[in-house]
N, C-alpha and C positions, 0 to 999 in steps of 0.2 A: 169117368171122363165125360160120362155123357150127361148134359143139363135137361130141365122141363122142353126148354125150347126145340132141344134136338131132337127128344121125343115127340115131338107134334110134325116136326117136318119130314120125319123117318115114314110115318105110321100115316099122317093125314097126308099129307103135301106132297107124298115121294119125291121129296129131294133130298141126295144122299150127304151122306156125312161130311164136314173138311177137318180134317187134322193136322193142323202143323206139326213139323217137328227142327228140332234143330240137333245137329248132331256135333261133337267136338273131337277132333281127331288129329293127336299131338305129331311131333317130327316123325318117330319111332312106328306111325301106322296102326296107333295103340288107340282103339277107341274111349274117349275118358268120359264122357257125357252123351247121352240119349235122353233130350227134353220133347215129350209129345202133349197136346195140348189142345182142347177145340179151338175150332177161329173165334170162338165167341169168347174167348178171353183174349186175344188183341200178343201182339209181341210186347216186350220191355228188354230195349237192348241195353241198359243197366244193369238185368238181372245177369244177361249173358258177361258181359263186361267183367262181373264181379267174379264170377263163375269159373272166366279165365283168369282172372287177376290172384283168386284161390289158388285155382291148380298150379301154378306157375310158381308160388309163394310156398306152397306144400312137395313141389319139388325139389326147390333149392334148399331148400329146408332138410329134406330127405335124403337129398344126393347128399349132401358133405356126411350126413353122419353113415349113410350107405357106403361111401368111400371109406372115411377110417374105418368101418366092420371089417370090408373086404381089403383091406391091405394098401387101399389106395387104388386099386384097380377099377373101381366104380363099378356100374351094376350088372 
C-alpha cells in the first residue's frame, strides 16, 4: 500500500500516512466491501459504482436460485 513517496514523508518529513477507505455495507448490516487505498491514488467513483452495480447483479442472481434450493423460503 505504501509508495516511494510515502516513504520519504514517513522517514524524512514526518508527516503521517492518509489512507482512504471505503466501506459497503448492504440492507442486512452485512459488510460486502472494504476498499483501502493511499491518497496518492485519488478516488474513482466509477469503480465504486460498478462495485455496487456487481453486488446487486450477483444477488439477484443468487437469490432466485437460493430460493428454489431452499423451498422458496429464501435465505
Amino acid at each position: 500500500m505504501l509508495d516511494a513517496q510515502d516513504w520519504v514523508n514517513i522517514h524524512e518529513k514526518r508527516i503521517a500516512l492518509t489512507v482512504r477507505a471505503v466501506s459497503i455495507i448492504d440492507p442486512r448490516q452485512k459488510i460486502r466491501l472494504i476498499m483501502l487505498y493511499p491518497a496518492s491514488v485519488g478516488r474513482n467513483t466509477s469503480e465504486v459504482l460498478r462495485v455496487i452495480d456487481s453486488l446487486q447483479t450477483g444477488d439477484k442472481e443468487r437469490g432466485d436460485y437460493t430460493n428454489e434450493l431452499a423451498g422458496g423460503r429464501g435465505r
